[in-house]
DRENDO-1510 file (C-alpha; in Angstrom, 1 decimal, always signed):
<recs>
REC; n; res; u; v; w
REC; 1; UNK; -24.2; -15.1; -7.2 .
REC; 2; UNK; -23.2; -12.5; -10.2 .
REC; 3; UNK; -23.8; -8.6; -9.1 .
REC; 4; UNK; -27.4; -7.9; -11.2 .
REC; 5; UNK; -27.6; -4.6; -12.5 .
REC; 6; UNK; -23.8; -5.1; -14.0 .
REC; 7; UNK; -22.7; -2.9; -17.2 .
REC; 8; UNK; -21.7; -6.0; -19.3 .
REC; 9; UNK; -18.1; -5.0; -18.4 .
REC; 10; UNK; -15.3; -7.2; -16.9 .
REC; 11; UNK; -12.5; -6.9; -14.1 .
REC; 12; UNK; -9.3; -7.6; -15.6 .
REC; 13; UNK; -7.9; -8.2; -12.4 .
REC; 14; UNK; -8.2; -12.1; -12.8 .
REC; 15; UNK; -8.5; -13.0; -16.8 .
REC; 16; UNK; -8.0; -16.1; -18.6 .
REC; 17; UNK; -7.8; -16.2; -22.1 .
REC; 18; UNK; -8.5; -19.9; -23.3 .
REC; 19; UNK; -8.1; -19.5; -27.1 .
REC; 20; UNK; -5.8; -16.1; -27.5 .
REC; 21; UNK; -5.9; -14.9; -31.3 .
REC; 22; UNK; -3.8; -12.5; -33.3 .
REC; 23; UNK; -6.8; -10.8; -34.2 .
REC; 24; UNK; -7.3; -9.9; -31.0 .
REC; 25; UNK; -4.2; -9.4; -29.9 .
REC; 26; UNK; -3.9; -7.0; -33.6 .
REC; 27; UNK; -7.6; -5.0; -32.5 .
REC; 28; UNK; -6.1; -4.5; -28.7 .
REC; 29; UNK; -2.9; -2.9; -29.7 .
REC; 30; UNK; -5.1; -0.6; -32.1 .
REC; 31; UNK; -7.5; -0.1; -29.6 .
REC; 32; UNK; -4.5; +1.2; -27.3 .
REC; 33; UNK; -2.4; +3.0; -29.5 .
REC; 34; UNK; -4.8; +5.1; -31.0 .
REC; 35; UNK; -5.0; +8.1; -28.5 .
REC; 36; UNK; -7.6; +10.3; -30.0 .
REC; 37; UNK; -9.9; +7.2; -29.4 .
REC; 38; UNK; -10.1; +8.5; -25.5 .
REC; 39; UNK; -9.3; +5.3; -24.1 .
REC; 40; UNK; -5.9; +7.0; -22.4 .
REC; 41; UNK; -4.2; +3.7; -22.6 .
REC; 42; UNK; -6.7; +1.9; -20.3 .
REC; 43; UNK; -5.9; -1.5; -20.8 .
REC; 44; UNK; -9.2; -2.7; -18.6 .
REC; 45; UNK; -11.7; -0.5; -21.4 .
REC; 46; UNK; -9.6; -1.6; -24.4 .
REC; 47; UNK; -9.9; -5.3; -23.2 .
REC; 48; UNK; -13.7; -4.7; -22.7 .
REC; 49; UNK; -13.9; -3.4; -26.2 .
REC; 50; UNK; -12.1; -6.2; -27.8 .
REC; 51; UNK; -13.8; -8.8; -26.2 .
REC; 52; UNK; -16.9; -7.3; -25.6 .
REC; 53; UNK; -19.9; -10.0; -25.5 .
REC; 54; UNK; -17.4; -13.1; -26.2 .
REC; 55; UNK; -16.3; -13.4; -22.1 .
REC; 56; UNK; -17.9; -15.4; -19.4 .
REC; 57; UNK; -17.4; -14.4; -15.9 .
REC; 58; UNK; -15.3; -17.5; -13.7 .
REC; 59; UNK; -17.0; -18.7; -10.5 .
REC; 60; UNK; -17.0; -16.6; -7.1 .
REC; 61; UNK; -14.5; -19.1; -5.9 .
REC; 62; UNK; -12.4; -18.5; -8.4 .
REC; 63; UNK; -12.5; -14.6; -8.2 .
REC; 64; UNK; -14.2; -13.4; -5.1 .
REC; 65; UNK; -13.9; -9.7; -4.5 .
REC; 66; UNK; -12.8; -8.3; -1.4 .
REC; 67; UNK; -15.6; -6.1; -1.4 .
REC; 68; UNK; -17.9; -8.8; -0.8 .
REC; 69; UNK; -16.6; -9.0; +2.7 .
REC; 70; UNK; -17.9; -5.3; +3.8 .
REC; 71; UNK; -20.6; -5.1; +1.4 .
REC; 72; UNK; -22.5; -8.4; +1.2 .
REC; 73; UNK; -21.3; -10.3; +4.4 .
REC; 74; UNK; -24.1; -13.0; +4.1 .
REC; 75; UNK; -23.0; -13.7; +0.8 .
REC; 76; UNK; -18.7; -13.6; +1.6 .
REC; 77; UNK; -19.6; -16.2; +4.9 .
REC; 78; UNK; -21.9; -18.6; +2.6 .
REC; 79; UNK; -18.6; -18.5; -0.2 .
REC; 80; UNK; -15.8; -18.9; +2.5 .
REC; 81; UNK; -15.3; -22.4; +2.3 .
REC; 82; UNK; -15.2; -22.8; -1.5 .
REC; 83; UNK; -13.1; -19.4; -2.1 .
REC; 84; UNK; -9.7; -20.5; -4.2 .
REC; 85; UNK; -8.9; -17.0; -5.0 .
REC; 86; UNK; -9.5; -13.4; -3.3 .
REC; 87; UNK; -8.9; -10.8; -5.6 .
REC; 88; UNK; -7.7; -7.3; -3.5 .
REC; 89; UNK; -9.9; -5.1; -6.3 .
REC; 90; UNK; -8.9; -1.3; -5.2 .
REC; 91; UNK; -6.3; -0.8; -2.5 .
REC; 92; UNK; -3.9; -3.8; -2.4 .
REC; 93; UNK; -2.6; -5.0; +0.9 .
REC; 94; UNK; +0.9; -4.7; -0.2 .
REC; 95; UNK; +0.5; -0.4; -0.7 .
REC; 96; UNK; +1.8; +1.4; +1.9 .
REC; 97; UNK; -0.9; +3.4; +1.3 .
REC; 98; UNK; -3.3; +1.8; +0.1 .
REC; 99; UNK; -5.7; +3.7; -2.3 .
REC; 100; UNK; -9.8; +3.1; -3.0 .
REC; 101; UNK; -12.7; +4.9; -3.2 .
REC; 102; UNK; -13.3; +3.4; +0.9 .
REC; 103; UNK; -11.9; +3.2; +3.7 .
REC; 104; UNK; -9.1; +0.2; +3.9 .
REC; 105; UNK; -9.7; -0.3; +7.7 .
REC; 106; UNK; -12.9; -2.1; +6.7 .
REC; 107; UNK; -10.6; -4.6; +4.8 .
REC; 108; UNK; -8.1; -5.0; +8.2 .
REC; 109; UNK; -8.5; -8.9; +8.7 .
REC; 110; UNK; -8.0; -9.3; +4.8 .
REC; 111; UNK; -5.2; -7.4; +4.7 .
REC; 112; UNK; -3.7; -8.8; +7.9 .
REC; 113; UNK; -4.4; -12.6; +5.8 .
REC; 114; UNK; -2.6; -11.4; +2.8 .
REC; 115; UNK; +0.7; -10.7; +5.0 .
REC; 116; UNK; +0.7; -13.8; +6.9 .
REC; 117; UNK; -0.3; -15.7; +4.2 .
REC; 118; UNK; +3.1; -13.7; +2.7 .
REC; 119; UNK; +5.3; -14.2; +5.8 .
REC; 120; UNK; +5.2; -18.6; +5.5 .
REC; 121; UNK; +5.6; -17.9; +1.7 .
REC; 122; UNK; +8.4; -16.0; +1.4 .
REC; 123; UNK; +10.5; -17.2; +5.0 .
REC; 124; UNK; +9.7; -20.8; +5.5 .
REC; 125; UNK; +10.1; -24.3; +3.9 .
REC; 126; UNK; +7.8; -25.4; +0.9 .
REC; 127; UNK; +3.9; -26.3; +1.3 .
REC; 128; UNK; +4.2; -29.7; +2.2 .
REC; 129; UNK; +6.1; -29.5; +4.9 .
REC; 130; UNK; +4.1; -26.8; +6.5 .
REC; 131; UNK; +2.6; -29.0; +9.1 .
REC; 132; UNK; +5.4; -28.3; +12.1 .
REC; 133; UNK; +6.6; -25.0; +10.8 .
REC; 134; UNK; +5.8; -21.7; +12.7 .
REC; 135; UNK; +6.6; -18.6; +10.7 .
REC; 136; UNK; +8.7; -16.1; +11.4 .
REC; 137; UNK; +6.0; -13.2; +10.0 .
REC; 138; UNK; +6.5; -10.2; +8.2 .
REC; 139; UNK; +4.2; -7.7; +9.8 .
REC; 140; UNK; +2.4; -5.0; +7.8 .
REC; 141; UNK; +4.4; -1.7; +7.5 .
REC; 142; UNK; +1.3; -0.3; +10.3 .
REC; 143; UNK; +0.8; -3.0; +12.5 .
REC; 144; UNK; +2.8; -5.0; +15.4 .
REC; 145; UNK; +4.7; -7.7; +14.2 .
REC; 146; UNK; +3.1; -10.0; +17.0 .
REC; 147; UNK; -0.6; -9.5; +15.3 .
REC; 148; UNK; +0.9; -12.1; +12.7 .
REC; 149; UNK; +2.4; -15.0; +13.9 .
REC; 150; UNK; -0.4; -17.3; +12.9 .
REC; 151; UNK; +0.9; -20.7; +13.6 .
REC; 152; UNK; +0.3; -23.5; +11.1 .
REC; 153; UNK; -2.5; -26.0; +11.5 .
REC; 154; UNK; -4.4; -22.6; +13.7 .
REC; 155; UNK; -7.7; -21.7; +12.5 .
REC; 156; UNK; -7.8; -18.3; +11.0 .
REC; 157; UNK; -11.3; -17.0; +10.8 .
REC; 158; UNK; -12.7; -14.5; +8.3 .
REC; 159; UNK; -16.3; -15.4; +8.7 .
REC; 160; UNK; -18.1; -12.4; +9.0 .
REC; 161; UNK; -19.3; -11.2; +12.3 .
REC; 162; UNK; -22.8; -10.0; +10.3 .
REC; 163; UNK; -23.6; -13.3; +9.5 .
REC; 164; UNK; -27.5; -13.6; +10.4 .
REC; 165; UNK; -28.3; -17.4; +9.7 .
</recs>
């Protein structure tokens, strides 16, 4: 369920360092400091330097990539259920504008996720009493506030329409 063809680099995006070690943390700081090197204080090449070959990627659950939404959609709807964690690689739904090498509109349903998702967060009681709340949403800076009042205990589908089995 990897990407083939991958460079042997890592997304720091999502990183967990089990055993951290002052040798590391010593070669990373070099790594960074040292400007004629050409890493322009990159901290995602610098960590792929110093960790090179000693990383192992988590599990799609635990770091599945918006992308896989727009670009694999067979994949993204066979993952839904298990997903713990989406990670918002490129433009983030929190940018005004959001920046990335695509168009963000393909990301809308995401992105309209990550603010409701916000919205209970940040104006309502905690978790466990979510069952008889109704948030008061915080819409995207774009959008109608009434595109996100997603009541608790409503389904809120991101299967992908593409799905062909």
């Amino acid at each position: 369920m990897y990407c083939s063809g991958n460079s042997g680099n890592f997304n720091a995006g999502l990183m967990v360092v089990v055993k951290p070690l002052e040798e590391d943390y010593r070669r990373l700081c070099d790594t960074v400091g040292d400007v004629r090197s050409g890493w322009e204080t990159n901290e995602e090449k610098a960590l792929n330097e110093v960790f090179r070959d000693r990383w192992t990627p988590l599990p799609p659950s635990l770091n599945s990539s918006k992308r896989c939404f727009r670009h694999a959609p067979e994949l993204w709807n066979s993952m839904l259920d298990s997903m713990e964690v989406l990670h918002f690689v490129g433009g983030k739904p929190w940018q005004a504008n959001p920046r990335d090498w695509e168009e963000s509109a393909h990301y809308a349903p995401l992105f309209d996720l990550w603010w409701a998702v916000r919205a209970r967060r940040i104006s309502g009681p905690p978790p466990i009493k979510l069952t008889a709340w109704v948030p008061a949403a915080t819409p995207r800076p774009s959008q109608p506030e009434a595109k996100f009042d997603v009541p608790v205990g409503s389904s809120y589908s991101l299967k992908h329409p593409k799905q062909t089995y």
